[in-house]
C-alpha positions as CSV (number, residue, x, y, z in Angstrom):
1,X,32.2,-31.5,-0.7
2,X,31.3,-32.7,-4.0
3,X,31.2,-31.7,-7.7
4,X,28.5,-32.5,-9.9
5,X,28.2,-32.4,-13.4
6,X,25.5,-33.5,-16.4
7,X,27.2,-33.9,-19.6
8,X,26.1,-35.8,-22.8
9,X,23.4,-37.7,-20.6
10,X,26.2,-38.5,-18.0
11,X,26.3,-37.3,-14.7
12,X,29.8,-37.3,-12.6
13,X,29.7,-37.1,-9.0
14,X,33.2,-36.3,-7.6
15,X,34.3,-36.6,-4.2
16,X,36.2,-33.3,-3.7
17,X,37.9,-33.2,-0.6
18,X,41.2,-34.4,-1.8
19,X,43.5,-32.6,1.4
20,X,42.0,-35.4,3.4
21,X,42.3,-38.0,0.7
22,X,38.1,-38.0,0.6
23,X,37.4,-39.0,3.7
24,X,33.6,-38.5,4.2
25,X,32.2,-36.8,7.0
26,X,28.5,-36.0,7.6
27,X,28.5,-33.5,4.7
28,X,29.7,-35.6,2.4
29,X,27.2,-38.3,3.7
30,X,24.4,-35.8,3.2
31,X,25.2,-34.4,-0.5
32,X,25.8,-37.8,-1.7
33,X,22.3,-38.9,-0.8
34,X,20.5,-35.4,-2.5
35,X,23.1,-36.3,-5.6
36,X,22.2,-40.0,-6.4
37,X,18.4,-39.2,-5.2
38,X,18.1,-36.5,-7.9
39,X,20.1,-37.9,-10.6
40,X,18.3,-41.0,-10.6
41,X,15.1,-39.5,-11.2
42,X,16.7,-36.6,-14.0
43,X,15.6,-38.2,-17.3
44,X,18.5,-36.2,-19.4
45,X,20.8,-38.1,-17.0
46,X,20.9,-42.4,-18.4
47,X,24.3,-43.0,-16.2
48,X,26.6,-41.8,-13.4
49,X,30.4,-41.8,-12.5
50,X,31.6,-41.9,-8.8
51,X,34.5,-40.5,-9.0
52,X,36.9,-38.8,-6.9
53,X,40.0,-35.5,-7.1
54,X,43.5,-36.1,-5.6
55,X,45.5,-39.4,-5.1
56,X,43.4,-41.2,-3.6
57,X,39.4,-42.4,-4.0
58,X,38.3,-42.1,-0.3
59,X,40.2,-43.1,2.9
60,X,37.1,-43.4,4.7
61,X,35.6,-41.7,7.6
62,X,36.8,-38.4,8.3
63,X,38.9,-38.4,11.5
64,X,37.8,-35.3,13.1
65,X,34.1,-36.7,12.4
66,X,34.9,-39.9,13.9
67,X,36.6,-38.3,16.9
68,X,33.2,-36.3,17.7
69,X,31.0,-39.3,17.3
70,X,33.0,-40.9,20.2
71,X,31.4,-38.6,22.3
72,X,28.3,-39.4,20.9
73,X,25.4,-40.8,22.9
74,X,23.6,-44.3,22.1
75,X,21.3,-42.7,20.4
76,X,22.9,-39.9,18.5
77,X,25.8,-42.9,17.1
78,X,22.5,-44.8,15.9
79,X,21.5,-41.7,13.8
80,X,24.5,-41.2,12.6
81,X,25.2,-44.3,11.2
82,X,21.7,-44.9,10.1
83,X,22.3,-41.6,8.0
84,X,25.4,-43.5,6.3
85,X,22.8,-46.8,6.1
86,X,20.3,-44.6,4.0
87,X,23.5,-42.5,1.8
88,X,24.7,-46.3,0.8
89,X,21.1,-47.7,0.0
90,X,20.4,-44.7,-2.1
91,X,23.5,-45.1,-4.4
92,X,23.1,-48.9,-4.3
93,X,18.9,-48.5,-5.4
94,X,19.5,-45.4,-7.7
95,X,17.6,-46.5,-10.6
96,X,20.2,-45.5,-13.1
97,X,23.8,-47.7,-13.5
98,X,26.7,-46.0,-11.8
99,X,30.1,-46.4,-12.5
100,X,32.6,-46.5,-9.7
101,X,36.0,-44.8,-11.3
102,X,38.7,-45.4,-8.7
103,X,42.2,-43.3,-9.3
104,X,43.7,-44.2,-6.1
105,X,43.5,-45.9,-2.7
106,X,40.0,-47.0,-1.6
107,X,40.2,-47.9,2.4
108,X,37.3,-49.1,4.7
109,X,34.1,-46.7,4.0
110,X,35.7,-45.6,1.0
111,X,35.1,-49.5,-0.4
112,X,31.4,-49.5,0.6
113,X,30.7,-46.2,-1.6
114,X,32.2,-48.4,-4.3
115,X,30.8,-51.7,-3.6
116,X,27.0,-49.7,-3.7
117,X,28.2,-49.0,-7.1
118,X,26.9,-51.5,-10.5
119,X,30.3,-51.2,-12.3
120,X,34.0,-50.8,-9.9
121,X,36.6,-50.0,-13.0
122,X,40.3,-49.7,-10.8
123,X,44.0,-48.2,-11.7
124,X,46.6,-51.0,-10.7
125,X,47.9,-48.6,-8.2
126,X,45.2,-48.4,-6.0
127,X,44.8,-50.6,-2.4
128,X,41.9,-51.4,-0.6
129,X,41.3,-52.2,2.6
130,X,39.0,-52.6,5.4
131,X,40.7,-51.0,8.0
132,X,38.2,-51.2,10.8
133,X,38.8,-53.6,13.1
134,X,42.2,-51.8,13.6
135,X,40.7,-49.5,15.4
136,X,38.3,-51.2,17.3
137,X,35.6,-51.0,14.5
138,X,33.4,-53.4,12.4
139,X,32.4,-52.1,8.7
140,X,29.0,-53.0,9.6
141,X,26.8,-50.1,7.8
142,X,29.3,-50.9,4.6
143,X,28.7,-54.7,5.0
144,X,26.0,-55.5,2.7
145,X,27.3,-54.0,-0.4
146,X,31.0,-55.3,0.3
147,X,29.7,-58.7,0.9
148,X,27.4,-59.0,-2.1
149,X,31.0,-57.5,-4.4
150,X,33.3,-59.8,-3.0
151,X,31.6,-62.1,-1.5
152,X,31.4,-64.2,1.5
153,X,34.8,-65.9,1.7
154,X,36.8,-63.4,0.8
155,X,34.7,-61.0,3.3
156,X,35.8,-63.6,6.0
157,X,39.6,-62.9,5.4
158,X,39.4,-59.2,5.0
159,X,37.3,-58.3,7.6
160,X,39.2,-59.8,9.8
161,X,43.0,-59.1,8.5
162,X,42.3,-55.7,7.6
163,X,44.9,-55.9,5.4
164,X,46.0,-54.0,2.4
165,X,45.7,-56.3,-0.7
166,X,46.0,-54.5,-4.3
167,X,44.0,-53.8,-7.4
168,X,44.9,-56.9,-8.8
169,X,43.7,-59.4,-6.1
170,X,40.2,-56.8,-5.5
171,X,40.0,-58.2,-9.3
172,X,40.6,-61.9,-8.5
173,X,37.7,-61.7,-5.8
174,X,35.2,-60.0,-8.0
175,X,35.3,-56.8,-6.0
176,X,36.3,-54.9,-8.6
177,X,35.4,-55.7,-12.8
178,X,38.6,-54.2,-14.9
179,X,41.6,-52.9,-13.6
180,X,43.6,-50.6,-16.0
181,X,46.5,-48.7,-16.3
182,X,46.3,-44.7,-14.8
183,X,46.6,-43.5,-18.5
184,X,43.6,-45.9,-19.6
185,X,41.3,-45.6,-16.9
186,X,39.2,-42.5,-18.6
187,X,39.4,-44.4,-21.7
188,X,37.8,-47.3,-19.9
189,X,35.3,-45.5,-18.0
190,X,33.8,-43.9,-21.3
191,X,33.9,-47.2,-22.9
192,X,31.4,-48.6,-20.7
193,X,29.4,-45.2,-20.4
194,X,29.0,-45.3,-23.7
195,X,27.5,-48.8,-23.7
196,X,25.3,-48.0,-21.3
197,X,24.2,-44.3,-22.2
198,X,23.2,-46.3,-26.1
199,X,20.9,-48.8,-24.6
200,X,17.2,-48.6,-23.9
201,X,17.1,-46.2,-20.8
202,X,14.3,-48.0,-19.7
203,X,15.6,-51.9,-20.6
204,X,18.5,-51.0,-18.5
205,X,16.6,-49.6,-15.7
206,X,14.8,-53.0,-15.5
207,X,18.2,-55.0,-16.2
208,X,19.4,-53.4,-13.1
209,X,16.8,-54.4,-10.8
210,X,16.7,-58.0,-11.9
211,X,19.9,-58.5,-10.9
212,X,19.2,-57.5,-7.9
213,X,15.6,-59.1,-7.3
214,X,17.0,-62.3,-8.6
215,X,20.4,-62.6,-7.6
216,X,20.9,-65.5,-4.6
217,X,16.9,-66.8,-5.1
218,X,16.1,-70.5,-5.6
219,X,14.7,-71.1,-8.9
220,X,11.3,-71.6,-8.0
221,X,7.9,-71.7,-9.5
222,X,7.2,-68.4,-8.1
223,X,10.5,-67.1,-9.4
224,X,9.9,-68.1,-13.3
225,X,6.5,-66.9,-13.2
226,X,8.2,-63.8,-11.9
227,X,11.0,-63.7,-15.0
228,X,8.3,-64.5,-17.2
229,X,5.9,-61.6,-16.5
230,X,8.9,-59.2,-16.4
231,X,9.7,-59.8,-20.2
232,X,6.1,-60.2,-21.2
233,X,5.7,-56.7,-19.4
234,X,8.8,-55.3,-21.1
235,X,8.0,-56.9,-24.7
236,X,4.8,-54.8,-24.8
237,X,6.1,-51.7,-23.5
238,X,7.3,-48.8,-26.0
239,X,11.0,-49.1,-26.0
240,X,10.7,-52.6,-26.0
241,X,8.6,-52.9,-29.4
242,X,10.9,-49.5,-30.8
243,X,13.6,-51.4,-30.0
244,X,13.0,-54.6,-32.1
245,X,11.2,-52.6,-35.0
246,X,14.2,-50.3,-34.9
247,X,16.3,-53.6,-35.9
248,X,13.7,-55.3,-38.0
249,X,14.0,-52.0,-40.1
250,X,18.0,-51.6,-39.8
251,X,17.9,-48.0,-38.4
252,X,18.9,-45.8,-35.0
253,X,15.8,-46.7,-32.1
254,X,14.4,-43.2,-31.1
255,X,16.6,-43.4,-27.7
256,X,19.3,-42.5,-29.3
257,X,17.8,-39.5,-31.2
């Protein structure tokens, strides 16, 4: 259900099941997990794009899936959604920054794929929405990343509402970064590749997860100690002292040889 590709140190994952606008079933839920897990440990792959064929990103869950979990036991719905639990917490931890490239609508499951996601770059056409509660459903699995994106007041409106709201206002709530124009969204999404793809694979790496250690945390005593061991550590490493002799001595670090 998916098409994979390593290029120029990128990797593209694209959802390819555009005849049912990307819904995900357990397939999907299953390659995504062996596609981040493998690409973030690849060291000729330095970033990944989410991306998806047809008009629209993802519309969710598959219908037909969703029809045949409702016959599901206690037990076997618990599995299930635990294996969607463990798909979004493997995009989300990938140790390599992932860019979410949206070309169309992005409903309910659809926006916590995207919210697991470092970078959401949107066309103005695209809606989201968290449809669940219209049909009797809570985006629980999805919650955490949706929650951190947009945060907790928005969440409150949207969750409830499940109403379709635009590009523009996923932009005003800090779901999604930069929302462009259909014929600049490729343009865009290499922009920012290329930014990240040029810096220190492993600075990055370690940029990524302080954001997310650090994010929401009191500053503490514990928590500077913490900040100031990471840069001591990462001062001392190799691309951290190639990286200021490289601009000491006004040439190219050996990352981007």
């Amino acid at each position: 259900t998916l098409d994979v590709t390593v290029e120029n140190r990128v990797a593209t994952v694209t959802l390819n099941r555009p005849d049912v606008r990307n819904a995900f079933n357990e397939t999907t839920i299953t390659e995504l997990a062996l596609a981040f897990d493998e690409l973030g440990r690849r060291e000729d792959v330095r970033a990944i794009v989410l991306a998806a064929n047809g008009v629209a990103f993802c519309a969710g869950a598959d219908l037909n899936w969703m029809k045949k979990m409702a016959a599901y036991s206690d037990a076997e719905n618990l599995d299930d959604a635990t294996r969607l639990a463990d798909m979004l917490r493997t995009i989300y931890l990938c140790p390599k920054p992932v860019v979410a490239k949206v070309q169309g609508d992005c409903y309910a499951g659809g926006m916590g794929l995207v919210a697991a996601c470092d970078i959401i770059v949107a066309v103005e056409e695209a809606n989201f929405c968290l449809s669940e509660v219209k049909l009797g459903l809570i985006p629980a699995t999805i919650s955490p990343y949706v929650i951190k994106a947009m945060g907790e007041n928005a969440a409150r409106r949207y969750f409830l509402t499940a109403e379709r709201f635009s590009a523009s206002e996923a932009h005003r709530i800090g779901f999604a970064h930069e929302v462009v124009t259909a014929d600049k969204l490729d343009e865009t999404v290499a922009s920012i590749v290329k930014s990240l793809v040029t810096n220190s694979p492993n600075a990055v790496g370690e940029a990524k997860l302080l954001v997310r250690d650090i994010a929401g945390k009191g500053v503490t005593d514990a928590l500077l100690l913490d900040t100031a061991e990471r840069i001591a550590k990462i001062r001392s490493s190799l691309e951290g002292r190639e990286g200021v002799a490289s601009f000491l001595e006004k040439r190219k670090p050996s990352w981007l040889n």
